[in-house]
C-alpha positions in Angstrom: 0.0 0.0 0.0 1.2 3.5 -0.7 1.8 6.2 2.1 0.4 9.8 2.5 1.7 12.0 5.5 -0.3 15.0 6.1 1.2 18.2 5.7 0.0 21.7 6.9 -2.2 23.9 4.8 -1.0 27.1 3.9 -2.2 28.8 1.0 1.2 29.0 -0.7 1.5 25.6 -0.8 -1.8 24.8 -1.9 -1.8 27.6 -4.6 -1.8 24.6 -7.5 -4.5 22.9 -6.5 -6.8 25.6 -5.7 -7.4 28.5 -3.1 -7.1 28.6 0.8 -10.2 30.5 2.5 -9.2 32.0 5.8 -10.7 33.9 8.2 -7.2 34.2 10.4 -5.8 37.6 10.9 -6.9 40.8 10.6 -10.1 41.1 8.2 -9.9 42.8 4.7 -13.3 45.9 6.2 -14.9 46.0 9.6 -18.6 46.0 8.9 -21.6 46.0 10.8 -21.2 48.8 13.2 -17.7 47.7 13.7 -18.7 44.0 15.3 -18.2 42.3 11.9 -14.7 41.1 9.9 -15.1 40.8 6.3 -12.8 38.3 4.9 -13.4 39.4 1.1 -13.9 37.5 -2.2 -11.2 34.3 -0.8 -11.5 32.5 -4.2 -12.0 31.8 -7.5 -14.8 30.0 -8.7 -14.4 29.1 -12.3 -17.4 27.8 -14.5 -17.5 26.4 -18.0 -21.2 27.5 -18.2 -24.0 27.1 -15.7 -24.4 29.1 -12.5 -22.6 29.0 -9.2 -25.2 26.6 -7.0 -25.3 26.4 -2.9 -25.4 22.8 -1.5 -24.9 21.6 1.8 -23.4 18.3 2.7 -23.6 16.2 6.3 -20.4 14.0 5.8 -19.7 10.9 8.0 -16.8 11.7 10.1 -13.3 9.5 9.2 -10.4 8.6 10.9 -6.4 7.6 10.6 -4.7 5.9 9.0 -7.3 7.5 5.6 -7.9 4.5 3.1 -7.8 6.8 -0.6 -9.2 4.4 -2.9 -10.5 7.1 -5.2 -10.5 10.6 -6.0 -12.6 12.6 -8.4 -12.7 16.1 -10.2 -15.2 18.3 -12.0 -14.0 19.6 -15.4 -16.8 22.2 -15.4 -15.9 24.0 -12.4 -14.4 24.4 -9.3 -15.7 23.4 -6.2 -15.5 24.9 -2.6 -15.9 23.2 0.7 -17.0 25.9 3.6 -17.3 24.1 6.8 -20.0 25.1 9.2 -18.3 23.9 12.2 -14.8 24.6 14.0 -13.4 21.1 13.3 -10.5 20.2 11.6 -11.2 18.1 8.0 -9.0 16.3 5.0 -8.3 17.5 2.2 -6.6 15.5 -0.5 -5.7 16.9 -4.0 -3.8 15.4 -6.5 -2.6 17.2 -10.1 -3.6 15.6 -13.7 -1.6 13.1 -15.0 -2.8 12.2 -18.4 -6.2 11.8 -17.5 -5.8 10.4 -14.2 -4.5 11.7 -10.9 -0.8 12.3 -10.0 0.8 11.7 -6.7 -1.6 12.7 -4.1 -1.1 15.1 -1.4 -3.0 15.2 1.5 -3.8 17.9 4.4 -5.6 18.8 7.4 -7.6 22.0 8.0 -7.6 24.4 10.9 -10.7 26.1 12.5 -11.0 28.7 10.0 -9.9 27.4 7.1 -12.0 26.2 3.3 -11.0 25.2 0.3 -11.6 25.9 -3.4 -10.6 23.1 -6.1 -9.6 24.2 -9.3 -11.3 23.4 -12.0 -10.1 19.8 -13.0 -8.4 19.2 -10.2 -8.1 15.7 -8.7 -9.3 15.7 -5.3 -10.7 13.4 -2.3 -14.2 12.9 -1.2 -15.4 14.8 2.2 -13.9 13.8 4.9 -14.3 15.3 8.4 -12.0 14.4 11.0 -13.5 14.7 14.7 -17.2 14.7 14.6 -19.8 14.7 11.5 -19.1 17.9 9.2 -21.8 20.3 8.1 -20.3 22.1 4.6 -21.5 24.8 2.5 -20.1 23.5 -1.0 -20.5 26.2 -3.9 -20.3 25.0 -7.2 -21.4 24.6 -10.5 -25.0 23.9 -11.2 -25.7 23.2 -14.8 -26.1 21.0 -17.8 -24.3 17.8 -18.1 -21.9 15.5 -16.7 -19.4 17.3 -14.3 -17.7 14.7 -12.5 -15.4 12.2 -13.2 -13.8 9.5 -10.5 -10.8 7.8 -11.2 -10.4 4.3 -8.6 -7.0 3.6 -8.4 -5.2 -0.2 -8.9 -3.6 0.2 -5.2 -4.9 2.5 -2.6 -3.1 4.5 -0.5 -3.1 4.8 3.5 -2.8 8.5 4.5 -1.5 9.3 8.1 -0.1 11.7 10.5 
């Protein structure tokens, strides 16, 4: 079986895979008489047609060692994952290679923290870490089929 270790997220090193949402640090306009931080316009979303569509997902909650027996990607558009809750969840991307996914990377969220996938890029399903996970996922609504899995010969066991 092939081996993952988690690394930290950090919106530098997540740049080719997609974007990063934060709300850490001071926030882009203080709204709301003052009691409010703005975190502003945090990503990217990218549609081939369509419209941008508001679902919400209640994921199982997963554990370590993280079977990755598939991953999947959506060539229409990107895809963000907005947690509702404070906990900590996995995120797994991987780049195209020839159609199918490269070498996986995987990481772990802190309170605070989304993602945005790119636009065809390979990712894991949703997995929350500690308790069942409550997302907000924006992405594209629209005509078609926009998803694509790819199961691999040999999974891979992900750990801390």
């Amino acid at each position: 079986m092939n081996q993952i270790k988690v690394e930290t997220l950090a919106a530098d090193v997540f740049a080719p895979f997609g974007d990063v949402m934060e709300c850490l640090g001071e926030a882009d306009k203080i709204i709301n008489q003052g009691l409010c931080g703005r975190y502003h316009d945090r990503a990217v979303m990218d549609f081939s047609d369509g419209q941008a569509g508001i679902s919400l997902f209640n994921a199982t909650p997963r554990s370590f060692p993280y079977t990755l027996d598939m991953m999947e990607r959506h060539p229409d558009g990107s895809q963000a994952f907005i947690p509702m809750t404070q906990a900590p969840f996995l995120v797994i991307v991987a780049l195209d290679n020839d159609g199918k996914p490269g070498t996986p990377r995987a990481f772990v969220t802190i309170p605070g923290q989304a993602v945005n996938y790119h636009r065809n890029i390979w990712h894991g399903v949703c997995a929350p870490l500690q308790t069942s996970g409550l997302f907000a996922v924006v992405d594209r609504i629209g005509p078609g089929d926009n998803l694509q899995e790819h199961w691999f010969d040999s999974s891979f066991t992900v750990s801390l």
